[in-house]
N, C-alpha and C positions, 0 to 999 in steps of 0.2 A: 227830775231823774234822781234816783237813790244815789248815792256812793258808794262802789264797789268796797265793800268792806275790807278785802285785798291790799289796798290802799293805805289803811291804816297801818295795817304789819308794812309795808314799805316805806311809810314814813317814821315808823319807830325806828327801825334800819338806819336810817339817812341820820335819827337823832342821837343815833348811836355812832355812828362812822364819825359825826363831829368832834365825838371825844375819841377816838380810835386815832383819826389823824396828829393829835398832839402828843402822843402815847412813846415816837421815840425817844422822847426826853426824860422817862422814867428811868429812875435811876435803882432800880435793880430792890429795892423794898417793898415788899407786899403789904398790900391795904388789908385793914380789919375794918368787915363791914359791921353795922350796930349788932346784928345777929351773932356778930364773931366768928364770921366764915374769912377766910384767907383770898383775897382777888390779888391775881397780874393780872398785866394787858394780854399775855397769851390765853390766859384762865376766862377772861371778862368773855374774848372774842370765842372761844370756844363754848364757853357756856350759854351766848346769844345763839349761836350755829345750831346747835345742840337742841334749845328751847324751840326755833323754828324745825328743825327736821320734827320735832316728838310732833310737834302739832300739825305738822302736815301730813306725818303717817298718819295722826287721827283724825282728820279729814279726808285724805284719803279710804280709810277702813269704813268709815261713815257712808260714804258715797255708793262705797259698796256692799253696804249692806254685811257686814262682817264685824267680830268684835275686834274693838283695839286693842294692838299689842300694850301690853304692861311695860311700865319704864321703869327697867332694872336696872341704871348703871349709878354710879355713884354720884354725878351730876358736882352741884357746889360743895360737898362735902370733900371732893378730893381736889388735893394740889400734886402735880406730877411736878418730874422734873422738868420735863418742858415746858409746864406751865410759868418756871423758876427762868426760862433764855430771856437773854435781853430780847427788846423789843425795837427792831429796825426800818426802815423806810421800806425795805421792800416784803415785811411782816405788813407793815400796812397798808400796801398794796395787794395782797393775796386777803385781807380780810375784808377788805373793799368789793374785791372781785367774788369771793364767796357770800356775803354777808346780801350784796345786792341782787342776787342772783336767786337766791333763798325767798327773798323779798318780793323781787317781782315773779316768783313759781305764782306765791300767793295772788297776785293781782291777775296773772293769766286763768292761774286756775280759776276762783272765784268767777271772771268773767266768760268762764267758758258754762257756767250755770244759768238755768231760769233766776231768774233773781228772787223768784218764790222758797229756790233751795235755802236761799240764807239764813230763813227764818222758820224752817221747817225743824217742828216739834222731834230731839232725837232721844230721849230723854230714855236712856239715865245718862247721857252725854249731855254735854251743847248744842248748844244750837253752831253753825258756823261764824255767823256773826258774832256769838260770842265769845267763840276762839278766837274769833279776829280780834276783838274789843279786848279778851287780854291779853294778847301778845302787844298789846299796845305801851305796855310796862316791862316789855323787855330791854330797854337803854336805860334798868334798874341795873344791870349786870356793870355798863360801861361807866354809869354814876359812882361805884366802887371803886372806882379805879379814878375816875373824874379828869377834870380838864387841865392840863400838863405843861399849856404852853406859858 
């Protein structure tokens, strides 16, 4: 049996919430990543949420035969103030509860496919699998920020 590709984006989730959970201990200075973009832990967790929604709208558009919206928002280039609040126990709680939820859309959805679909030709896109295979590098986000305890 294959492995629901789905899986993958929920285990990068899960590698990601590792470092999220030690995150109230940051003390309030933002990380520079080698690229020289600004991460918090508000910034890291938003921009993982962020990365999954873009690519489940484009899974979703694919599915249906539709082109994909363009992603126009600012993404890691901006730092808000919010991105600037401390970071609490019950911030990571709410990024648990949204981060995994994102994660397993992925796994229900993919599974609610012929498994033929994952690997069907969409080109000038992805394939689905291999949206899956890169959101696999999205607790590149939470690594900016890294492990706190």
């Amino acid at each position: 049996m294959t492995q629901n590709p789905g899986e993958l984006v929920a285990d990068a989730v899960q590698r990601s919430l590792k470092l999220v959970f030690t995150w109230p201990a940051w003390d309030g200075v933002p990380r520079t990543s080698d690229d020289d973009r600004t991460f918090t832990p508000h910034k890291a967790v938003r921009r993982i949420a962020d990365h999954l929604v873009d690519h489940l709208a484009e899974v979703e558009a694919l599915l249906a035969g539709v082109p994909t919206q363009p992603d126009e928002w600012h993404a890691s280039a901006l730092t808000s103030a919010a991105d600037l609040a401390p970071f609490s126990a019950a911030d990571v709680r709410e990024a648990e509860q949204r981060l995994t939820r994102l994660g397993r859309t992925f796994v229900l959805r993919y599974a609610a496919l012929d498994p033929a679909e994952w690997d069907k030709d969409r080109t000038p896109n992805w394939t689905l699998r291999q949206i899956a295979e890169h959101l696999t590098e999205l607790d590149w986000y939470a690594e900016q920020v890294g492990d706190l305890s």
